[in-house]
N, C-alpha and C positions, 0 to 999 in steps of 0.2 A: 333688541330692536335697532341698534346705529346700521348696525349692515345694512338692512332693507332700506330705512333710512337713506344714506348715500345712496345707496344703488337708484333709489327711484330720483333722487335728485340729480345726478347724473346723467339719467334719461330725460326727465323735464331739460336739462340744460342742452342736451343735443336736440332737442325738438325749437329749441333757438325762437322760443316766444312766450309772453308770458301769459295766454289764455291756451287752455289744453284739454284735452279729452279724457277719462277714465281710460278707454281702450285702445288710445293711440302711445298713451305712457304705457300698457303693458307690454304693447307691439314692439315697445323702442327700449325696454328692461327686457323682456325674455318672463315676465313673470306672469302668476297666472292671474284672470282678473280677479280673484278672490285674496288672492295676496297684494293685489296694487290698490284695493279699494281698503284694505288695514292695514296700507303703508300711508296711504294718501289722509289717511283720517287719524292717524298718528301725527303728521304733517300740520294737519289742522288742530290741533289740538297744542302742538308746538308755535302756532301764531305762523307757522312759514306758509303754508299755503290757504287758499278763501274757496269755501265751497258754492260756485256760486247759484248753480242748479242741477238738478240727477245727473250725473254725470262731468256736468265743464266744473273746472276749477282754474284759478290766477295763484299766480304767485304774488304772494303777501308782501313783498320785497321787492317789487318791480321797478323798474327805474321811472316810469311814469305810473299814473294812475288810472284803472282800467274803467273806460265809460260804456254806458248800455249798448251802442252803437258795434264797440270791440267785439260782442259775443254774439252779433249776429248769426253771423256762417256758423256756430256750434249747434243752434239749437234746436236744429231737425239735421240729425247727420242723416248722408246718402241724398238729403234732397238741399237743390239751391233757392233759398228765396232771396227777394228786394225788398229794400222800404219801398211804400206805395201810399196811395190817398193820400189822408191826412197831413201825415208824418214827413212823405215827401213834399206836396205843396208849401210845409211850414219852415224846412229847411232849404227850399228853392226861393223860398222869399217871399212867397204868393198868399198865404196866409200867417198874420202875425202871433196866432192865439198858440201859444206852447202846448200840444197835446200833451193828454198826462199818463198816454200808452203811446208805443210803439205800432205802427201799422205796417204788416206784413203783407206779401203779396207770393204764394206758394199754389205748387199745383197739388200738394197732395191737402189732406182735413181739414177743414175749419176748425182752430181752437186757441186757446188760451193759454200764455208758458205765465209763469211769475215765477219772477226769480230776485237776487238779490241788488240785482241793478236795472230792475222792473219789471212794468208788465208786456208783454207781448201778444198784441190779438194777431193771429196768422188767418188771414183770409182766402179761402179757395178761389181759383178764375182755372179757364179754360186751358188747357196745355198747348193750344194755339194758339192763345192770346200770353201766354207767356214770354212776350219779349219785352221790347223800347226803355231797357236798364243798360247801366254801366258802373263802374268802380267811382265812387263818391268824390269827386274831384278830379277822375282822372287816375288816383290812385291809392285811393282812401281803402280800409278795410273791409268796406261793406259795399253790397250792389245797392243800388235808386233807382228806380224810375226815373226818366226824361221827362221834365214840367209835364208836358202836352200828354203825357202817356199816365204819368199820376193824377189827371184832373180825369181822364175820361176812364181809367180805373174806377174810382168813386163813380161816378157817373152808372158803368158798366154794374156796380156793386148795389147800387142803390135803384137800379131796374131789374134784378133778382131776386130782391129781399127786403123791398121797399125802406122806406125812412130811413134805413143807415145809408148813413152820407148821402143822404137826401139836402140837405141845408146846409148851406156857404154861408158862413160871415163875410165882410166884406174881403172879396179878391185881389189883391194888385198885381196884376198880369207885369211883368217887366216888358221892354219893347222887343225884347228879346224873344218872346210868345208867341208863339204860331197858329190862331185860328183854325188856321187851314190842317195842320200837320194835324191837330187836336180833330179835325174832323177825319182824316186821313186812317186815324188808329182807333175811331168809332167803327168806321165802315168797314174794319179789318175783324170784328167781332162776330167769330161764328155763329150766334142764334141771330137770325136776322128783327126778330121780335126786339131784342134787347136791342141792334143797331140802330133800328128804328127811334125807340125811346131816348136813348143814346143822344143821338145825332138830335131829339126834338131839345133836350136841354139844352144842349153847346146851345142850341142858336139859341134861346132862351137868354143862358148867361151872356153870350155875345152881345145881345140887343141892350141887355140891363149893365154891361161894361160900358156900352158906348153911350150910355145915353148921362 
């Protein structure tokens, strides 16, 4: 077993990070996936690598420590999602309450990942309304939602499918917050029904920010 061993180690190491895929370590050894998946679990078994859900794994050895945030981009390969709702309003600033799942925003299934660096709800939206994200800072590991695009996400989410994310605790819009943009990317949503309802909240929450 050292051979495969190295070999697979040697491929994690030119893939130059320490979150990785089953089939991108085979792609990068030459082996097959039935040999990379009883190298890799040998691996784990030796404390070097953490299996953290079907398929992604970290290296156990990493020079930092790998957070929920990191294995985004893994966990629907072939498709791209963003944090959204919740999860992004909480890390923009806007709501204080630490959600205790990750809120995805994906054009393909609605469902559920749990893994070992938590849970993940992946929420379906329109392949049209799939924009108003960017790189977490600028240059962070993961896509977000723009404030104004994560509030009427929920919004969007919660005139589909009622009650979920139907209720805000209290909001703190920064001055940086854009009413207007936040109405801009209501009216951008293809079922006009849903822009509708949409567009009746914002001014809703607008009325109950200002007052």
């Amino acid at each position: 077993m050292p051979k495969p061993k190295l070999h697979i180690l040697a491929a994690i190491k030119k893939l130059g990070r320490s979150v990785f895929i089953t089939r991108e370590v085979a792609a990068c050894s030459g082996a097959t996936l039935s040999n990379t998946i009883q190298a890799l679990n040998y691996l784990k078994r030796q404390g070097v690598v953490l299996k953290i859900a079907r398929g992604i794994w970290c290296l156990e050895m990493g020079t930092r420590k790998i957070g929920s945030y990191d294995i985004i981009s893994y966990l629907l390969p072939g498709h791209r999602v963003y944090v959204s709702f919740v999860s992004a309003l909480h890390l923009h600033g806007i709501i204080e309450q630490i959600p205790q799942s990750i809120t995805l925003a994906s054009t393909g299934h609605t469902k559920t990942i749990r893994t070992k660096m938590g849970v993940f709800f992946i929420h379906r939206i329109a392949p049209s309304f799939f924009k108003g994200f960017d790189w977490y800072k600028g240059s962070g590991s993961f896509l977000i939602a723009e404030p104004e695009k994560a509030l009427v996400d929920c919004l969007y989410l919660s005139a589909r499918k009622k009650k979920q994310f139907g209720y805000f605790p209290e909001l703190n819009f920064p001055s940086s917050f854009s009413m207007k943009k936040a109405e801009k990317w209501a009216k951008a949503i293809p079922d006009k029904k849903i822009c509708v309802s949409v567009l009746k909240k914002l001014e809703a929450l607008n009325a109950r920010n200002a007052s």
